[in-house]
C-alpha positions as CSV (number, residue, x, y, z in Angstrom):
1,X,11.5,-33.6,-7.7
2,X,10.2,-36.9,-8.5
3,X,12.5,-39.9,-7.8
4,X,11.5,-41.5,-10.9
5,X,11.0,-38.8,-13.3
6,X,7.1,-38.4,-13.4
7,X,5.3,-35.3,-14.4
8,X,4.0,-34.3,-11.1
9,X,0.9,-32.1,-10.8
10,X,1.0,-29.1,-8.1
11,X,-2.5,-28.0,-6.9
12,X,-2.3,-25.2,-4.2
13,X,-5.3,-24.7,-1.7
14,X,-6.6,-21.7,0.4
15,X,-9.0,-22.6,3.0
16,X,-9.4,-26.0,1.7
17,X,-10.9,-24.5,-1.6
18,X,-8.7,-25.2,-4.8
19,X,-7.0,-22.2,-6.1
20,X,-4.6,-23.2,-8.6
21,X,-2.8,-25.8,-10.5
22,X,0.8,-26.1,-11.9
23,X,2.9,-29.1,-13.4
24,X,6.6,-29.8,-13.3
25,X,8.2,-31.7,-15.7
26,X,10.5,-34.4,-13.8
27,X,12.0,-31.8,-12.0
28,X,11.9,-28.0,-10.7
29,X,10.1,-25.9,-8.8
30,X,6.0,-25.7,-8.8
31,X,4.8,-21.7,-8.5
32,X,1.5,-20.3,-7.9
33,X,0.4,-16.6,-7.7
34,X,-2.7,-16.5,-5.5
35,X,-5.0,-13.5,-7.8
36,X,-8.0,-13.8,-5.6
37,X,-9.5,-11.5,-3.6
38,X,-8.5,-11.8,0.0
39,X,-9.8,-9.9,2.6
40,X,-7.9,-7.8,4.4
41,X,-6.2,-8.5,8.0
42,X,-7.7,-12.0,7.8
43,X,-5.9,-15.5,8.3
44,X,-5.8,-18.2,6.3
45,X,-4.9,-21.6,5.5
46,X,-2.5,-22.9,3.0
47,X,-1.9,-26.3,1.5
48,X,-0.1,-27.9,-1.3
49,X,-1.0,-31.2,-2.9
50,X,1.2,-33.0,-5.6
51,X,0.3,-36.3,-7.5
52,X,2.8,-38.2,-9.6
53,X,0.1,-40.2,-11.1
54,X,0.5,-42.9,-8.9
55,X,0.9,-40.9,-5.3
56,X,-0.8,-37.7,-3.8
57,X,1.0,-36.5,-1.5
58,X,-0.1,-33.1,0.7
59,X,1.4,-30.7,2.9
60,X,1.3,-29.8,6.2
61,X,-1.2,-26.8,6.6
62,X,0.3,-23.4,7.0
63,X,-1.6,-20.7,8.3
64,X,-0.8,-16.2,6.7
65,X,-2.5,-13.2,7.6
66,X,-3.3,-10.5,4.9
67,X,-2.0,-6.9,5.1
68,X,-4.4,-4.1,6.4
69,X,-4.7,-0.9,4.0
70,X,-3.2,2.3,5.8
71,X,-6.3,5.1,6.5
72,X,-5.8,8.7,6.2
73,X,-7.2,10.4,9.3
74,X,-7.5,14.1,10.1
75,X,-5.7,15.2,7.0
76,X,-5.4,19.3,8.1
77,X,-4.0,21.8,6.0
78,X,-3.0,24.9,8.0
79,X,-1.2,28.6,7.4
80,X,2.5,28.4,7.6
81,X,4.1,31.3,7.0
82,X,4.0,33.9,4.6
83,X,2.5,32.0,1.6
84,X,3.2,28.6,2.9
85,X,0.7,25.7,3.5
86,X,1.5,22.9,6.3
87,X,0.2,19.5,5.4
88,X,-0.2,17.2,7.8
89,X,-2.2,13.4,8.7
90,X,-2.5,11.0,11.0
91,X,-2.3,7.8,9.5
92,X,-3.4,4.3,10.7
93,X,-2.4,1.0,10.1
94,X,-3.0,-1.7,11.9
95,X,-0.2,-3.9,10.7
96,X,1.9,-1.0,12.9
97,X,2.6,2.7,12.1
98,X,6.1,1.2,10.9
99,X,4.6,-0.4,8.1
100,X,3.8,3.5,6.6
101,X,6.6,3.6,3.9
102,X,5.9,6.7,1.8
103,X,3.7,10.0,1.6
104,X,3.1,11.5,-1.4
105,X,1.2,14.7,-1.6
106,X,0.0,16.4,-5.2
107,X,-0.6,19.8,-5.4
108,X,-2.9,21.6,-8.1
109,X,-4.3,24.6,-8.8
110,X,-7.3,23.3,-11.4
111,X,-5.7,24.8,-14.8
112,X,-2.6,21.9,-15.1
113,X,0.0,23.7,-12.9
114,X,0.8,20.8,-10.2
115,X,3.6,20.2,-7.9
116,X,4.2,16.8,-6.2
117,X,6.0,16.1,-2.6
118,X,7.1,13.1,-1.2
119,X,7.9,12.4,2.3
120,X,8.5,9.3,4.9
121,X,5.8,8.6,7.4
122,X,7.0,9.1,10.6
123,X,5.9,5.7,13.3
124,X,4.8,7.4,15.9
125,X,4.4,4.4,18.0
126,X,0.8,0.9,18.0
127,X,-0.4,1.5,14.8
128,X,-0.5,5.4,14.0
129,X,2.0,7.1,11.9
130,X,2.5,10.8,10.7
131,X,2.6,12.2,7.4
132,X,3.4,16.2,7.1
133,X,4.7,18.4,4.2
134,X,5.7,21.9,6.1
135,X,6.3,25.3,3.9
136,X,4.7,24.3,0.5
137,X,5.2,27.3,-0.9
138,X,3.2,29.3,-3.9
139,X,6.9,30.3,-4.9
140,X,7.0,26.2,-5.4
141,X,5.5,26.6,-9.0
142,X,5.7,30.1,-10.9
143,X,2.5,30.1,-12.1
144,X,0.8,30.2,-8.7
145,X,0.3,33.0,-6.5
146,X,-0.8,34.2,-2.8
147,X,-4.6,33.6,-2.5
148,X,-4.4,30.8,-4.6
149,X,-7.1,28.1,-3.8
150,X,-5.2,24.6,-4.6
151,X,-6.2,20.7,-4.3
152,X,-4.3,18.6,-2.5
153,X,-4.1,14.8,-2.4
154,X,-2.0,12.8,0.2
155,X,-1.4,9.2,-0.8
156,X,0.6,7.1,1.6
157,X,2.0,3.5,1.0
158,X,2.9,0.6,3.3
159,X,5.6,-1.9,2.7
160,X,3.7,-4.2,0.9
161,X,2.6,-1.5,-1.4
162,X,-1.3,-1.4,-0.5
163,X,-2.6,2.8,-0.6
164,X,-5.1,5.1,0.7
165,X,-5.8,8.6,-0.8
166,X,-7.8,12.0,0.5
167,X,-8.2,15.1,-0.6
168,X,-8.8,18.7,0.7
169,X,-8.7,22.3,-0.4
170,X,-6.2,24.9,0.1
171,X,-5.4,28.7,-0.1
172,X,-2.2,30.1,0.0
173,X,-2.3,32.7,2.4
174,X,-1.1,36.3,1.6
175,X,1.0,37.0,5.2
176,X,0.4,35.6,8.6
């Protein structure tokens, strides 16, 4: 807020470099989505600026460090039981193997027939995590059968929402 009422003019800085500008009228709150493309795991700076047309005023610099990307690793699909695939992948992140929220896994068998499976990552301690999908089963969709060779993709999500995806192939086996 301005004491007197000026429009004041908001400009927001990353690493000294001008990102963004917004005004407020008298009063309020100044916002600023930062849309540019960050690297990842890096630190920057932050800085704010404000002119009442008479004054600038600026911040004190603030330092943030972006998220990593979780990686797939080792994504192994192995016989189960009778007609039952076991998914499973390690999964790295090195903001911490807590910071896995969600594994998704889509099944297909290449003429439309899919089946999707969600499970949480399990932290299994640093920055590794576990994703696994046990029994999925060619009784899971009734136009697949034993022998069938299917596609599966994992996705897995941190907290903040950032992805990876692989793939691998399947069959169904007929007994173990």
């Amino acid at each position: 807020d301005d004491s007197d009422g000026d429009t004041l003019t908001v400009d927001f800085y990353v690493d000294g470099q001008k990102q963004g500008t917004d005004i407020v009228y008298g009063s309020g709150t100044a916002t600023y989505t930062l849309n540019s493309n960050l690297n990842e795991g890096q630190n920057y700076d932050f800085s704010v600026q404000v002119d009442d047309g008479s004054t600038v005023v600026s911040s004190n610099t603030q330092d943030f460090t972006t998220n990593y990307r979780p990686e797939i690793q080792n994504l192994q699909v192995l016989d189960s039981s009778s007609h039952s695939l076991d998914i499973s992948s390690e999964i790295i992140d090195q903001d911490g193997g807590g910071h896995v929220d969600e594994c998704d896994l889509r099944v297909s068998d290449g003429e439309g027939n899919i089946e999707t499976y969600q499970s949480q990552a399990q932290p299994q301690g640093g920055d590794e995590a576990l994703c696994t999908f046990n029994s999925v089963s060619y009784d899971d969709n009734s136009q697949w059968s034993h022998l069938e060779d299917v596609s599966l993709e994992l996705t897995v999500s941190d907290a903040q929402g950032l992805q990876d995806s692989s793939s691998e192939t399947g069959e169904f086996p007929n007994h173990k």
